[in-house]
C-alpha positions in Angstrom: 48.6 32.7 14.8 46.8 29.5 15.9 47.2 30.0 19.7 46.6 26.5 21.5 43.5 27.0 24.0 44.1 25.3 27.2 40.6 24.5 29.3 41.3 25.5 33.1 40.6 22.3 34.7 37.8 22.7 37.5 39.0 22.4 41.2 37.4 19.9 43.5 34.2 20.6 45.3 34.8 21.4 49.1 33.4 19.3 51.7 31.8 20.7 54.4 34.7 19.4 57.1 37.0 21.6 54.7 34.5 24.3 55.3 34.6 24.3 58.8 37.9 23.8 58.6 38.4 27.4 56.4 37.1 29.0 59.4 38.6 27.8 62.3 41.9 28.9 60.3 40.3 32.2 59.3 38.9 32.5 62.8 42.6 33.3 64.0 43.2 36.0 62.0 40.4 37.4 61.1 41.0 41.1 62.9 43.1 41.3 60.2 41.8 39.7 57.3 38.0 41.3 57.9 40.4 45.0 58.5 38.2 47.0 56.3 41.7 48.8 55.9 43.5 49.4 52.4 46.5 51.1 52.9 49.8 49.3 52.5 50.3 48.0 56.0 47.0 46.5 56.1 47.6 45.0 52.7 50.7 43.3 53.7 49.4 42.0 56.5 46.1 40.4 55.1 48.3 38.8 52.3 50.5 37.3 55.3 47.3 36.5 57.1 46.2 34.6 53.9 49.7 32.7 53.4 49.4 31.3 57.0 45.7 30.3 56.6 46.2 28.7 53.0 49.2 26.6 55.0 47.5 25.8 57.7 44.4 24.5 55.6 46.8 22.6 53.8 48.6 21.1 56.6 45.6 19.7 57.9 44.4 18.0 54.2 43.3 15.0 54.7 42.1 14.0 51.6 45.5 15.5 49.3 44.4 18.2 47.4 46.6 21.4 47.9 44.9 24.8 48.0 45.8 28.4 46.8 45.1 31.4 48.3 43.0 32.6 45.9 40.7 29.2 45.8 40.5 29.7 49.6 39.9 33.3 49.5 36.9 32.9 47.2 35.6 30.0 49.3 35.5 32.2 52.5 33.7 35.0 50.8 31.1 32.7 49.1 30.5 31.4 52.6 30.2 34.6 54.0 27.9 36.0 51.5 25.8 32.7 52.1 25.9 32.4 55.7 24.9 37.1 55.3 21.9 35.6 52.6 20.2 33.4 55.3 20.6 35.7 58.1 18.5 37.9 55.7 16.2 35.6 55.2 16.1 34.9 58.7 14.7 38.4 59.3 12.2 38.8 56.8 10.4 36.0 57.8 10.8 37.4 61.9 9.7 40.5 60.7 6.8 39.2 58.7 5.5 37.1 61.8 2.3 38.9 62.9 2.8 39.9 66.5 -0.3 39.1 69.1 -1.2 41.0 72.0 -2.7 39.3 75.1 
């Protein structure tokens, strides 16, 4: 049972206009994508949510390449998780900042 292996091509790196981009379309829904919410109304609707983002973004494409929701999905939580990295950062080095009384 030789089974033919297929390597999953890689998708292109995103720019950072097609980050910005991400967000400004996220930006308009994202009461209900960030809906902490699981039950099956909330579900629905963040899978709707998603399906007019991914269009949007796609609309807008300037260089061609067509997006999923998934690939977009995992871009805005990479940027998230970033964007909640250097906030953290930020902090530490505030709260390490000896403070001076005069």
């Amino acid at each position: 049972m030789a089974q033919a292996t297929q390597e999953r091509q890689r998708a292109h790196a995103f720019s950072a206009a097609e980050k910005k981009r991400l967000i400004e379309c996220v930006q308009e829904s994202s009461d209900i994508i960030e809906n902490k919410q699981t039950d099956k109304h909330s579900k629905k609707a963040k899978e709707d949510a998603w399906a007019l983002v991914t269009k949007q973004f796609n609309e807008q494409s300037t260089n061609g390449n067509i997006c999923t929701v998934k690939q977009l999905k995992t871009l805005y939580k990479n940027s998230k998780r970033e964007a909640n990295k250097h906030v953290a950062e930020d902090k530490v080095i505030i709260d390490n900042v000896p403070m001076f009384s005069f």
